[in-house]
N, C-alpha and C positions, 0 to 999 in steps of 0.2 A: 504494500500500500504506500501511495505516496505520503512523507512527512520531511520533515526539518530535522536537519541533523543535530542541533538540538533537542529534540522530542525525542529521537533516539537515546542519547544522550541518558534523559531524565528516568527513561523505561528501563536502561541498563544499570540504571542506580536503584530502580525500583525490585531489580532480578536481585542486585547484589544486597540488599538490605533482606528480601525475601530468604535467603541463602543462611542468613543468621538462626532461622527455626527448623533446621535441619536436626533431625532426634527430638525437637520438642513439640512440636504439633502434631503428628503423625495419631490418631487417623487422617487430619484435618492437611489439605495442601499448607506447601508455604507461599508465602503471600509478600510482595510488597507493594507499597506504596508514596510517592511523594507530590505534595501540591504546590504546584506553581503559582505564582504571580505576578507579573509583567517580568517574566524572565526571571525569577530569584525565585529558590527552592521560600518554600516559609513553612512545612510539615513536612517531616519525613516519618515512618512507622513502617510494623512489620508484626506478623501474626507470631507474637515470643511464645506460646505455650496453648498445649489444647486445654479447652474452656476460657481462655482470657482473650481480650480485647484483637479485634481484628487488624487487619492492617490500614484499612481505610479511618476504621475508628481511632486508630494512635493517631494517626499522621491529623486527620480532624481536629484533635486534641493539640496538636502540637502545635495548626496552624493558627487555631483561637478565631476571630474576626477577619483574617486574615483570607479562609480559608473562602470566603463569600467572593462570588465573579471569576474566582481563580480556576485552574483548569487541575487534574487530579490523572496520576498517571500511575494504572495498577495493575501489578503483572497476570491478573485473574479477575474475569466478570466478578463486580459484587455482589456477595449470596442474598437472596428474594424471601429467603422464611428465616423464622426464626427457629435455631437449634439451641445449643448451650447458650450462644448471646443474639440479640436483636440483630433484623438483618440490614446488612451495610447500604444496602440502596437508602433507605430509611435515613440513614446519617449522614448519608451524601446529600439527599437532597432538601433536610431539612439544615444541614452548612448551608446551600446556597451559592453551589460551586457551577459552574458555567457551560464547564465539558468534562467529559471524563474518558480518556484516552486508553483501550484494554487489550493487554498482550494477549490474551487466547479469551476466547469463551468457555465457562463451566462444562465439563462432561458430568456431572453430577446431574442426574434425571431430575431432581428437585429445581436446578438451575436453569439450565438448558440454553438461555437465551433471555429465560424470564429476567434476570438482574439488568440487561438490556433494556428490555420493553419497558419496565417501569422507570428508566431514568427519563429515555425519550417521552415518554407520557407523562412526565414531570416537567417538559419542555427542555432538559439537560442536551448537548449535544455529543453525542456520543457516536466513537471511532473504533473500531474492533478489526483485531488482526497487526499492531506494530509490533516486530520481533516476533511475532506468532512460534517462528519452529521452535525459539530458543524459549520459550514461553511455558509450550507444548513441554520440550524436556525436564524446564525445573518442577513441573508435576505430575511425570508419568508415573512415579509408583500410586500417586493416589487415583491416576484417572485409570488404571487397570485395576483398583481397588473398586473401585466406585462402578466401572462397567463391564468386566469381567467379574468381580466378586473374590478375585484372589489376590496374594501379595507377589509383589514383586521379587525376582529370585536373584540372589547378587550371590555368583559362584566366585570363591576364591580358594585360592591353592596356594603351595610354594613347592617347587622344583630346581633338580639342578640343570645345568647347563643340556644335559642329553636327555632331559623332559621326563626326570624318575622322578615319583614323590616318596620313593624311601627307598633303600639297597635291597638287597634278593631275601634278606633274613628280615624282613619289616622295619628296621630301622628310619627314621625320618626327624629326631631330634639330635640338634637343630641343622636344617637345610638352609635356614634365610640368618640372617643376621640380627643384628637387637634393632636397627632402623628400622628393617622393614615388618617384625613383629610389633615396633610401635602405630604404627600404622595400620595393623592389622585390630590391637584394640581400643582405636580408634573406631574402625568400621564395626564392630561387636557393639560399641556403646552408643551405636542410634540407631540401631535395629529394631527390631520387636523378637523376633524369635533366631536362635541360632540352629542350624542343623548338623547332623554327624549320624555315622551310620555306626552299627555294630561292631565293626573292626577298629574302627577308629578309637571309639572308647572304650576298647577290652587294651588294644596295644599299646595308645598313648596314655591315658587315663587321665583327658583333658580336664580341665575346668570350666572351658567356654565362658567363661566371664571375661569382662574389660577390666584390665589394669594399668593405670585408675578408675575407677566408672566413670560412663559418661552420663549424659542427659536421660537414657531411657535402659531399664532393666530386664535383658532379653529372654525369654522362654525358653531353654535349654529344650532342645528336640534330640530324641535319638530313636533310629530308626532300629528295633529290636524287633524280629519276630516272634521269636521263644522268648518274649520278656527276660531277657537270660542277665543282663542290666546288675552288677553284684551291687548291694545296699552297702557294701564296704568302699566302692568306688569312689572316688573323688564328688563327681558330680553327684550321690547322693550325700554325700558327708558335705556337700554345703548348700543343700537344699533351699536352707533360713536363707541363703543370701539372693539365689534366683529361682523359680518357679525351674520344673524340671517334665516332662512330657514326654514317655514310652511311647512308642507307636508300635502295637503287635500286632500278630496274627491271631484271625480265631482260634485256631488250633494252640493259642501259649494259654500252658495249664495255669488253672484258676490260681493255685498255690502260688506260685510265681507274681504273678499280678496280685495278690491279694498283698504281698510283702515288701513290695513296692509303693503300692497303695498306701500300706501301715507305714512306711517311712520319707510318706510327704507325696509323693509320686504322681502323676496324672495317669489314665492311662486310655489311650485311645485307640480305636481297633477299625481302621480302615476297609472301605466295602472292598471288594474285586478279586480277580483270582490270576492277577500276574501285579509281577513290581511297577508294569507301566500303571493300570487301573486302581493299582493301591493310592500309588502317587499321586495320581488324579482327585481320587479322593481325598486323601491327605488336607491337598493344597484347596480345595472348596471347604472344609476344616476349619485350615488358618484363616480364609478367606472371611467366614464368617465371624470368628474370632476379630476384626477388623485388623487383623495382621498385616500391615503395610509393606514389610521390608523383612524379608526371610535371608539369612544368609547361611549360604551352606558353604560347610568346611567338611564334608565328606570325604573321601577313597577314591579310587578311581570307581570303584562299582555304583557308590553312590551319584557321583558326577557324571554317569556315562549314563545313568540313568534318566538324567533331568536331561543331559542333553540330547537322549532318543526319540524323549517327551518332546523335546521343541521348548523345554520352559524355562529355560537361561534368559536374564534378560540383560544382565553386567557381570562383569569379568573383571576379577582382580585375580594379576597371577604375579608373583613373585619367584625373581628367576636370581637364583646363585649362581656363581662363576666354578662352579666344582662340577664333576664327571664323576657317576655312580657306576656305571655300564650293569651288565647283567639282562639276559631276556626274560627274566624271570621276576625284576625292582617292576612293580607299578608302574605303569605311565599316568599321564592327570587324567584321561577320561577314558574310561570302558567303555562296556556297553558293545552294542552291536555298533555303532560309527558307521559313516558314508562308504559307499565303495567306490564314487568317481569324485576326483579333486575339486572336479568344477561345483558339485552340492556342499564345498564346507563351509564350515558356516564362518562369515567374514566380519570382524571386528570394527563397526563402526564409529566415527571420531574418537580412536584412541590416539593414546597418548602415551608416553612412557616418560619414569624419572629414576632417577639415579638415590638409591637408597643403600648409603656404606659401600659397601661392596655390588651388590643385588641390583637389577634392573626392576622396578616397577611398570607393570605393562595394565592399562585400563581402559576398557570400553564398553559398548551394547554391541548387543546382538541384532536390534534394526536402529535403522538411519531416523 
């Protein structure tokens, strides 16, 4: 759409303030916003936390009187109902702002367009579509939330240089270095649920915690079909600290599950009768759950798994400068995989950064 490079400008200031409620808002998008007024910001705001003030309504606040004639540039339609708080058309137009400039419209069925119609029927003039794709991106875990009903799947791994994620004897502590393990729980502490499979946590006997915590306290997932999960494990001996969820099979004896259960345990027993349809179900599950941001640290069986599904949607892979060799070390994704080059699946706007030693490699799975 045509605009002023300025108005860009003010939209990419609204992306970058949006950016700040990353782990805190989550079911909720992140939001920014900033009000103009003959050229000089006078409100800036941002959705800091689900159930608090929105981003239209901070930057409102901010702007005072000010906020009246002025034009309002926000990286997301403003919501039309009211949920936890009143809805932001509401406060837009009872400021008494002029125009309101919007990087994508709501994929939220509640929205749709309606945050729209009611500003122009307040006589507001309103623009839709500036920076749209970049717009698009900084909400896509919520808008496959909101219109698929599942969460968004952020695979990460670490491997060495010849694509092993642990030597022929299961060895894989440690493959990355202390940089890029810091970095890794970073990504654990704005998640909502973390995932791992059954080998994973019999061999490394992880914690799946962030250290230090971040903003949000992730759901320990592990994928167990014999509930087989020992109560002596790590991740049951700190139960108190995160919430922890077995996922079995019907066939895992009640015994098992019951003892798990007795020591804090969730335990959930997925429909279907292969690992793809279990999956499936699973993730409509977390979905419901209003699980935003799943991130699996699984095996290769587990990751080759999501990636058969199609349900990767980011990629964090962390690459050491070391050589495992062996045909028998893991590679990062099983599963059955492509048989012709031309279907693999290609990493779009990634990016890579230098962590210690380790290459950092990050991207999606569509454009």
């Amino acid at each position: 759409m045509p605009s002023m490079p300025h108005d860009r400008r003010w939209m990419s200031r609204a992306f970058e303030l949006a950016r700040q409620g990353l782990g805190h808002v989550e079911p909720n998008p992140m939001v920014g916003c900033v009000i103009v007024l003959r050229g000089e910001i006078v409100g800036e705001g941002w959705h800091r936390r689900f159930g608090g003030p929105h981003a239209e309504v901070a930057a409102i606040a901010a702007a005072g009187k000010n906020a009246r004639q002025a034009t309002a540039f926000v990286s997301l339609e403003p919501c039309c109902f009211t949920g936890q708080t009143p809805p932001c058309t509401g406060a837009l137009i009872d400021a008494g702002v002029a125009k309101v400039v919007i990087g994508c419209c709501d994929p939220n069925p509640k929205v749709a367009g309606g945050g729209v119609a009611q500003l122009r029927a307040a006589g507001i003039e309103v623009i839709v579509g500036l920076l749209e794709e970049e717009a698009r991106q900084l909400i896509a875990p919520f808008s496959k939330l909101v219109t698929r009903k599942r969460p968004w799947v952020i695979a990460k791994w670490a491997m060495t240089l010849d694509g092993k994620l642990a030597t022929r004897a299961g060895a894989s502590q440690w493959i990355s270095g202390e940089a890029s393990r810091t970095v890794v729980h970073q990504l654990r502490g704005r998640v909502d649920a973390i995932l791992a499979g059954r080998g994973t946590a019999i061999l490394d006997d992880p914690l799946l915690t962030a250290r230090p915590p971040g903003p949000r306290i992730a759901t320990r997932v592990v994928l167990d079909t014999q509930a087989s999960l020992s109560c002596e494990s790590r991740l049951m001996q700190t139960i108190d600290q995160a919430p922890v969820v077995v996922v079995v099979g019907e066939q895992a004896a009640m015994e098992r599950r019951d003892s798990l259960v007795e020591r804090g345990a969730e335990i959930l027993v997925p429909s279907g009768d292969s690992p793809h349809t279990r999956l499936e179900s699973l993730l409509t599950k977390l979905g419901q759950r209003q699980t935003t941001n799943l991130l699996v640290e699984g095996g290769a069986t587990v990751l080759g798994t999501f990636f058969d599904l199609g349900a990767i949607d980011e990629v964090h892979a962390f690459i050491a400068p070391k050589l495992a060799g062996g045909a028998a070390a893991p590679s990062a994704i099983g599963g059955q995989g492509i048989a012709d080059m031309s279907a693999a699946l290609k990493l779009h706007r990634a990016t890579t950064e230098i962590l210690g030693e380790d290459v950092h490699l990050h991207g999606y799975t569509r454009g």
